[in-house]
Every structure is written in C-alpha cells, then in structure tokens.
matplotlib code that plots the C-alpha trace (Angstrom):
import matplotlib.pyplot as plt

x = [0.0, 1.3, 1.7, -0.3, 2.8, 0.2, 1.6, 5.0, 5.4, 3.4, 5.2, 4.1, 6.1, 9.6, 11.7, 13.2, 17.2, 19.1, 19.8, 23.2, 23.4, 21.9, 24.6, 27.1, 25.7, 26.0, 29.1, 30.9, 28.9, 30.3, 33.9, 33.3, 32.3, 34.6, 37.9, 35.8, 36.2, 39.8, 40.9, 38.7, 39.9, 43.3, 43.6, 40.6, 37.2, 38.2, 41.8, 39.8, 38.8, 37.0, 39.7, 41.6, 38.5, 38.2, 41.8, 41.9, 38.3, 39.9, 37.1, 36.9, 36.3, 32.7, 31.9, 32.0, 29.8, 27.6, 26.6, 27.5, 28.0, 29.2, 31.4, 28.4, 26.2, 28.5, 28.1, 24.1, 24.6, 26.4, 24.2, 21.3, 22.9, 23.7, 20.1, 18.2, 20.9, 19.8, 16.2, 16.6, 18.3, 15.7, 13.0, 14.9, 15.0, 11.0, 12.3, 8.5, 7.4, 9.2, 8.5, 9.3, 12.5, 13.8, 13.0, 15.6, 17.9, 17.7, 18.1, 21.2, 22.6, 22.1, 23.5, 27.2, 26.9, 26.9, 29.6, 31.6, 31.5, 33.0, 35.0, 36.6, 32.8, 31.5, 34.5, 34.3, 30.7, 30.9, 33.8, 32.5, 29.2, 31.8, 33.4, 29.9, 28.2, 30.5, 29.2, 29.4, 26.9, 26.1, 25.4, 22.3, 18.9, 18.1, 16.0, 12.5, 13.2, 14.0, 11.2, 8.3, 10.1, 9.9, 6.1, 5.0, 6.5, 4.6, 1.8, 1.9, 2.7, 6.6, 7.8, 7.2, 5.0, 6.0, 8.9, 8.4, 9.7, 11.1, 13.5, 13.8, 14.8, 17.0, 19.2, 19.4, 20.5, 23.2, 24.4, 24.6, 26.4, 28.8, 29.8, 30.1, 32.5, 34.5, 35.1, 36.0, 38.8, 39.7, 40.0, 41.9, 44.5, 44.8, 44.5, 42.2, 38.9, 36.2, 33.4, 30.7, 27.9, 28.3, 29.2, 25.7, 24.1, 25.4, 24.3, 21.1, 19.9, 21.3, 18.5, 16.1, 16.3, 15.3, 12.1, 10.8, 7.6, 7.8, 4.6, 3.4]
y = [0.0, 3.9, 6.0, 9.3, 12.5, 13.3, 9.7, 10.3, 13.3, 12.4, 15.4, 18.1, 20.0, 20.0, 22.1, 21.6, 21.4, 24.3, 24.2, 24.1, 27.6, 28.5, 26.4, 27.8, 32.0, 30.7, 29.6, 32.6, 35.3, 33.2, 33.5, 37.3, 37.3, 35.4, 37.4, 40.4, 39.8, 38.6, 42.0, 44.0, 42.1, 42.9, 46.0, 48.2, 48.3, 51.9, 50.9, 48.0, 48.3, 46.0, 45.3, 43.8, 41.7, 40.1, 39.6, 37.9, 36.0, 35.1, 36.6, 39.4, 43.1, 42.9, 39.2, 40.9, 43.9, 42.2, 40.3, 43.9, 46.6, 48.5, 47.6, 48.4, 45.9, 43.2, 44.7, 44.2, 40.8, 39.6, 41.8, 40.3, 37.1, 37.5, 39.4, 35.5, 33.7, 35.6, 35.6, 32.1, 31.5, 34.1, 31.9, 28.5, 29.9, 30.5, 34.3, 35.6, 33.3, 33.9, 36.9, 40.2, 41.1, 37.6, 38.4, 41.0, 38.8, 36.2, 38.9, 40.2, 36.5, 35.7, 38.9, 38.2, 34.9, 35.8, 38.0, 36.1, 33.2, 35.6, 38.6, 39.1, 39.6, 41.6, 44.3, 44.2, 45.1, 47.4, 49.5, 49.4, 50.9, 53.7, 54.2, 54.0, 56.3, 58.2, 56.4, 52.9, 50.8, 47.7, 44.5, 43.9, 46.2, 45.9, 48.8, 47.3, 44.1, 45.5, 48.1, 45.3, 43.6, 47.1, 47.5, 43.8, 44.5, 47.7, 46.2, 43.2, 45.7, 44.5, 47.6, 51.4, 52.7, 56.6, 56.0, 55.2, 52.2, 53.6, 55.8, 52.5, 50.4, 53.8, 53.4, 49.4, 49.9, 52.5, 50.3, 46.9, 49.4, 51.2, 47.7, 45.6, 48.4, 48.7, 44.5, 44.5, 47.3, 44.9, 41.9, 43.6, 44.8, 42.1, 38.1, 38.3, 40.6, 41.3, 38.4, 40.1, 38.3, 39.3, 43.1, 43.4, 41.8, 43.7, 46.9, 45.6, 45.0, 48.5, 49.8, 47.3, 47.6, 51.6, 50.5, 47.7, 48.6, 48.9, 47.1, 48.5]
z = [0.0, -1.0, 1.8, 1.1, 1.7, 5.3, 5.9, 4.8, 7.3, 10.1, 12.3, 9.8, 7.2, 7.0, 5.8, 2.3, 1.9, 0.5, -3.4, -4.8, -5.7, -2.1, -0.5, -2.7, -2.1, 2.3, 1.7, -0.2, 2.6, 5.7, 3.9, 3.5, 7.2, 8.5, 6.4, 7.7, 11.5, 11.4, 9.1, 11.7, 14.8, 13.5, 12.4, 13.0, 11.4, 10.4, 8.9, 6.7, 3.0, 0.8, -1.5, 1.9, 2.7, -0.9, -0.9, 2.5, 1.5, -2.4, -3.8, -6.1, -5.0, -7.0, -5.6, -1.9, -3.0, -4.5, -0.6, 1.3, -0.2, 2.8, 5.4, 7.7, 6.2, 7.6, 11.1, 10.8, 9.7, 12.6, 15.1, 13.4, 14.1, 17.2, 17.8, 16.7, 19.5, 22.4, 21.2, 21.4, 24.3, 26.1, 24.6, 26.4, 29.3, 29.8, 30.2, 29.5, 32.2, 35.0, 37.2, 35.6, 38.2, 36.9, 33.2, 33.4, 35.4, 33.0, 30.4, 31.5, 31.8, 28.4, 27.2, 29.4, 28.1, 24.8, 24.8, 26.9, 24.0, 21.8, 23.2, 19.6, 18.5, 20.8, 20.5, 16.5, 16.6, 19.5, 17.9, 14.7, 15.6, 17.0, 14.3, 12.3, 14.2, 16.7, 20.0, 21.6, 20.7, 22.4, 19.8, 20.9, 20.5, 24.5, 25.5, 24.3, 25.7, 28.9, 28.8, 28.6, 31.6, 33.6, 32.2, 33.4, 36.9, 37.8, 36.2, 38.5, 41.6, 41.7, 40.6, 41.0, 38.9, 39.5, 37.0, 33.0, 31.9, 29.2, 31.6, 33.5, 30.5, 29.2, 32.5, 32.3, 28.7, 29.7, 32.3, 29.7, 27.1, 30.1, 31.8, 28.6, 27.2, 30.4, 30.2, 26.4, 27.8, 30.3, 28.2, 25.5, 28.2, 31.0, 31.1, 33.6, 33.1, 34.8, 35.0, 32.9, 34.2, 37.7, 37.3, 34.9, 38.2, 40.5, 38.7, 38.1, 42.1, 42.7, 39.7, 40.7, 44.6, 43.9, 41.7, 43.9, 45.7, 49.0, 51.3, 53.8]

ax = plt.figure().add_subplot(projection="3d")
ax.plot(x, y, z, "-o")
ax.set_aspect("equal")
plt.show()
C-alpha cells in the first residue's frame, strides 16, 4: 500500500534542503564574514577596505559587493545574528514566564553569556558601531526588551510605577552598554577581566532595589 505525503510526514512540514546555488551563495557570505572579523579584529574596522577583505576572503572586489556593499552591512549581519541567538536563548530559558524582576535577570545573563562566547565579536561590533556612528553601541537592541520587563513589573505591583519604563529600561540599557564596554577594555588589556555576568548583576539589584515597591 502507497503511503499518502500526510503519511510520509506524520510530524508536519519539514523544511526543504538548500539548493546548490543557495549552499554555494552561504558559503561565499560566511567566507566574507569570516575574512571580515579577522581584518577588523586585526587592524581596525576603520583601517579596513573592501579590497583587503576580498583579498583575504579570495574573492573578487565585485563578488564581496555584490553580498555587502558596505562595510556596515556586515556589522548588521552579525548583530542580526547574534540578535536571533539571544532571542533564542531568552525563549529556552521560559524568560517571558518567569517573574518580571527575573525576566531582566535572566536577560542580562544571556547577554554576558553571549559575549563572553566571543570577546573578539563583541569588541568588533561594538567599535564598529563607534566608528559607524561616533558612540558605543552595544550589539544587541536591549532597551524594548528590557522596557516590557519594567512594564510587566509595575503592572503586576513589583515595581514602582511613578517612574516610566522607558526611563527605567534607558538606564538598564546605559548600564549593559557602560559595563560591557569597560570589560572589552579589560580583556583587551589584562589576562584576567572582569566576570561580565556578575558586574551586569550587581548593577542591576542596585537599579532594581530603587524601583521595587515597597509594602506596607
């Protein structure tokens, strides 16, 4: 008896394999990429041209254009790359379960993880969004997913609601930016940084020990 293709998949849809040209298209952007951060890594996002990343990539100067064609574009690729790992990682951990005060404990976590994994990383697309745009950046978009955490917890009486969570989430995203560029100066300079995690944490209690209702 022929299976019907309901039959064939009885877990649903799955998704199709990349094509040969697709492959081939991943395969020439993760060599741009990957040329990219070394060149940056060694010598400056500033001091880097195209030319030096198709060189180091073998690939010609039109090739690497064609997949970004400015040096900024590679900096929103790995920041949206980086963006869909914590997203994930946030989504493992039951993050918009958990009680908003550990929400943003849980978010900061992540966010030293991450960085952690990858020092190199994190200081390329930090000092590239400096050179970019004149000011440190942090890789990650954090002030809206700190600002719904703040929201919740005054919402659920956790947290005071006499300040905005939008000047809440402003001052939790100055302190992430503040801290994380402190530790890549550290880990650039000494063998022995800082521990990210806990220097985001204790920051955090100080901020969230002001905006916790008090009973009574």
């Amino acid at each position: 008896m022929t299976r019907s293709p309901a039959a064939a998949s009885p877990t649903g849809p799955t998704e199709q394999p990349m094509g040969r040209r697709e492959r081939q298209r991943q395969r020439i952007r993760s060599a741009i990429l990957d040329a990219a951060l070394e060149l940056f890594a060694e010598q400056g996002y500033g001091a880097t041209t195209i030319d030096q990343i198709a060189e180091r990539a073998d690939l010609a100067r039109r090739t690497v254009f064609n997949h970004f064609p400015r040096k900024r574009d590679m900096l929103d690729a790995w920041r949206g790359e980086r963006r869909e790992l914590v997203t994930a990682r946030l989504v493992d951990d039951g993050v918009r379960r958990a009680p908003a005060r550990r929400q943003l404990e849980l978010q900061m976590e992540v966010l030293a993880g991450v960085n952690e994994e990858n020092p190199r990383m994190a200081r390329v697309l930090s000092l590239g969004w400096l050179s970019e745009l004149g000011t440190f950046d942090s890789p990650f978009p954090v002030f809206e997913s700190f600002r719904d955490s703040v929201r919740l917890g005054q919402d659920n009486g956790d947290f005071r609601p006499s300040v905005s969570p939008e000047t809440v989430a402003e001052t939790l995203s100055a302190v992430y930016t503040e801290t994380l560029h402190r530790w890549l100066q550290a880990h650039q300079h000494t063998d022995k940084p800082f521990l990210l995690g806990p220097a985001l944490r204790v920051k955090l209690d100080l901020v969230l020990d002001g905006l916790t209702a008090h009973q009574g």
